[in-house]
C-alpha positions as a Markdown table, in Angstrom:
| # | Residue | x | y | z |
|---|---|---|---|---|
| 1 | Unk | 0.0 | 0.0 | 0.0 |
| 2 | Unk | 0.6 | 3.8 | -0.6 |
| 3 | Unk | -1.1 | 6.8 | -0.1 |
| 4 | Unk | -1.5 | 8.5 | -3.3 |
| 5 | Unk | -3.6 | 8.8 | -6.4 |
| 6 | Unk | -2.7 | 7.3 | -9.6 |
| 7 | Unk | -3.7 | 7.9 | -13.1 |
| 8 | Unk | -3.4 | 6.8 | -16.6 |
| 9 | Unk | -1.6 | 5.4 | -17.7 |
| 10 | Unk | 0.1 | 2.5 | -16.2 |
| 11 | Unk | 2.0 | 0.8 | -18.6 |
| 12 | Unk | 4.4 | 2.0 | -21.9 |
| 13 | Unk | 5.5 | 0.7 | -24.8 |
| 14 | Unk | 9.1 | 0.4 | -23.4 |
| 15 | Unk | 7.8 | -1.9 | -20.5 |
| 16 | Unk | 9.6 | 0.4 | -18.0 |
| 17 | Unk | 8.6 | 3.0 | -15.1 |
| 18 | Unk | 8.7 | 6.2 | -17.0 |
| 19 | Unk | 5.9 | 8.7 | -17.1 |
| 20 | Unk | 3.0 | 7.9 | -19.7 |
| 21 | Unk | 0.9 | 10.3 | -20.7 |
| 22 | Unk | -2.9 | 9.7 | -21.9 |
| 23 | Unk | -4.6 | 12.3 | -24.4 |
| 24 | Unk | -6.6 | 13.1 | -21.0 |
| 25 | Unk | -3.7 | 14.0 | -18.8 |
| 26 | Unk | -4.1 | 17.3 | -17.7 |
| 27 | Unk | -8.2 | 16.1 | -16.4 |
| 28 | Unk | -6.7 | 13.0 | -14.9 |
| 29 | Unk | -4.1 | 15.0 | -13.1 |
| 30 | Unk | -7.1 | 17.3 | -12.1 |
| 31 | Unk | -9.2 | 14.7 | -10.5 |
| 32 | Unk | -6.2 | 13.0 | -9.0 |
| 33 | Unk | -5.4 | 16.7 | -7.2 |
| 34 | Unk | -8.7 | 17.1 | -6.2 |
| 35 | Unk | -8.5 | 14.1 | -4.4 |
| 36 | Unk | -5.1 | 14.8 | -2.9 |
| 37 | Unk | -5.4 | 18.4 | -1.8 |
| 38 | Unk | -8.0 | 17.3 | 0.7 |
| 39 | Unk | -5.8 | 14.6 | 2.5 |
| 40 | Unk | -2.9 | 16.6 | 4.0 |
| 41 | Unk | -0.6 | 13.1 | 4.8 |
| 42 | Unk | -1.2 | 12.5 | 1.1 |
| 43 | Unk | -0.6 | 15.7 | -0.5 |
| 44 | Unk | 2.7 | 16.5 | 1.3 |
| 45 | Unk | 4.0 | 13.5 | -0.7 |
| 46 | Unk | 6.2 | 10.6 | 1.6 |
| 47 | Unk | 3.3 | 9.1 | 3.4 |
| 48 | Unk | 5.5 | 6.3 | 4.3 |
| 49 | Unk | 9.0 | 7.3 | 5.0 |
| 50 | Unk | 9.3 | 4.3 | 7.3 |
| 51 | Unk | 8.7 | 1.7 | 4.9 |
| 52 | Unk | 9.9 | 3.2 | 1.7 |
| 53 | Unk | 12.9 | 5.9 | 1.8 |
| 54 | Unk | 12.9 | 7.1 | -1.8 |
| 55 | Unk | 9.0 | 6.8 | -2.6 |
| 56 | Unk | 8.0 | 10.8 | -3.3 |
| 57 | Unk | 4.8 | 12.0 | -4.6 |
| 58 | Unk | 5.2 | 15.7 | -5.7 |
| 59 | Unk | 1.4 | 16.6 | -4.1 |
| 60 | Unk | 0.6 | 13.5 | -3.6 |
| 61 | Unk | -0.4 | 12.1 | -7.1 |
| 62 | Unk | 1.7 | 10.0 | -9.8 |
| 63 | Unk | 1.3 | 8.9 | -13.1 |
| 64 | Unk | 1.0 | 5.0 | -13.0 |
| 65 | Unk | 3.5 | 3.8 | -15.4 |
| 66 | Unk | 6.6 | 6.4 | -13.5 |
| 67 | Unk | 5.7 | 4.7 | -10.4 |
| 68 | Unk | 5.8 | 1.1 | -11.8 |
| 69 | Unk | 4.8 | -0.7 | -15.1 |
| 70 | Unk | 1.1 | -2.0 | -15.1 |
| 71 | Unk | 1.1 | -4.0 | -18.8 |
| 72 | Unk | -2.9 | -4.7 | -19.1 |
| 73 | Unk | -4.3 | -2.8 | -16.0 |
| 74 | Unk | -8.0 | -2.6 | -15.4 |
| 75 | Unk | -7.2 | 1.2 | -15.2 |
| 76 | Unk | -6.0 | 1.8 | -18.5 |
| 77 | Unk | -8.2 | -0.8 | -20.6 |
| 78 | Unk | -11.6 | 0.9 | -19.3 |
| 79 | Unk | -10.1 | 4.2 | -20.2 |
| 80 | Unk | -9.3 | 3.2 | -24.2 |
| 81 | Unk | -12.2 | 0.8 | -24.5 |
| 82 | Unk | -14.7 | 2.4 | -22.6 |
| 83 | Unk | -14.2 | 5.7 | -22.0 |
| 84 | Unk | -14.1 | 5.4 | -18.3 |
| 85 | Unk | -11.9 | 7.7 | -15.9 |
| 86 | Unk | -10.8 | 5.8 | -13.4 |
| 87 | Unk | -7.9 | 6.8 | -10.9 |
| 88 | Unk | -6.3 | 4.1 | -8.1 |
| 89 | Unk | -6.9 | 5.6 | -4.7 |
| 90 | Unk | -4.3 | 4.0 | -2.5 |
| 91 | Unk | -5.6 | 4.9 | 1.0 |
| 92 | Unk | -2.5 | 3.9 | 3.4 |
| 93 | Unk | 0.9 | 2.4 | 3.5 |
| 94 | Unk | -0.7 | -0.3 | 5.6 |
| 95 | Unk | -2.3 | -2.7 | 3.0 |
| 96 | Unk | -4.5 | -4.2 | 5.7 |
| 97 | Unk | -5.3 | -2.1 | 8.7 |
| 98 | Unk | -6.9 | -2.9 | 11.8 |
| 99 | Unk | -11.2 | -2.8 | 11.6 |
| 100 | Unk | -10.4 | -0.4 | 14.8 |
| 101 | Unk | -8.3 | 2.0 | 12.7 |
| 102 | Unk | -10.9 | 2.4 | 9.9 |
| 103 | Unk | -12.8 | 5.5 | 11.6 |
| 104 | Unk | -9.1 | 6.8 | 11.3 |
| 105 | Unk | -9.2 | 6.3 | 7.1 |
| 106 | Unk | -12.6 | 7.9 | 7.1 |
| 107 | Unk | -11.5 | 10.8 | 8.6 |
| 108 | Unk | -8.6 | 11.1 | 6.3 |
| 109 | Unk | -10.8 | 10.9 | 3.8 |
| 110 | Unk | -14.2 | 12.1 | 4.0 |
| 111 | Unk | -13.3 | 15.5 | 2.2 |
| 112 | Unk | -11.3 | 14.2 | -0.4 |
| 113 | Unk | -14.2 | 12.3 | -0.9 |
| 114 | Unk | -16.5 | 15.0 | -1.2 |
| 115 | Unk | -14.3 | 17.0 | -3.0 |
| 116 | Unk | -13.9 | 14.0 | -5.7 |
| 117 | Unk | -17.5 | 13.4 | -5.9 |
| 118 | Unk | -17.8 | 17.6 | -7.0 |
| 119 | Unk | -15.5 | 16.8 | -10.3 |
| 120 | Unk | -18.4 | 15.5 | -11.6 |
């Protein structure tokens, strides 16, 4: 787990973590920052310094392919075969919390939430 949004696309043609840019770039990086900017761990970009040292998201967003190589992501195929915008909402650098640390997540979250919900 992470805590960060990610956007299209996830894979390249090369096969390696480089940034990949869809036609709809700037909107995906719009949504993805209106997600972010709500969640202050998140948007300040090293959510988890203790588990990965060199993982930085400048304001708390990356595109999908930079961070790692995704070759046939759901992500990507609903976006060229469906027209679907979808963005990956990693919500914590623990990929299974605790049911007693979920009110924690909601609170994290709620206005990013809300704020997502307004893109539409």
């Amino acid at each position: 787990g992470s805590l960060v949004v990610n956007y299209p696309f996830d894979d390249n043609e090369q096969g390696i973590a480089v940034y990949s840019k869809s036609p709809d770039d700037a909107v995906f990086q719009k949504l993805a920052l209106a997600y972010s900017k709500e969640n202050a761990k998140m948007y300040q970009g090293s959510p988890c310094k203790d588990m990965y040292l060199s993982e930085y998201f400048p304001h708390g967003i990356t595109n999908g392919a930079q961070w790692y190589n995704v070759p046939g992501g759901m992500q990507d195929w609903n976006y060229l075969h469906t027209n679907c915008f979808e963005v990956t909402i990693e919500l914590g650098c623990v990929k299974y919390p605790k049911a007693e640390e979920l009110p924690k997540y909601w609170a994290q979250n709620r206005r990013s939430l809300l704020q997502f919900i307004k893109q539409v």
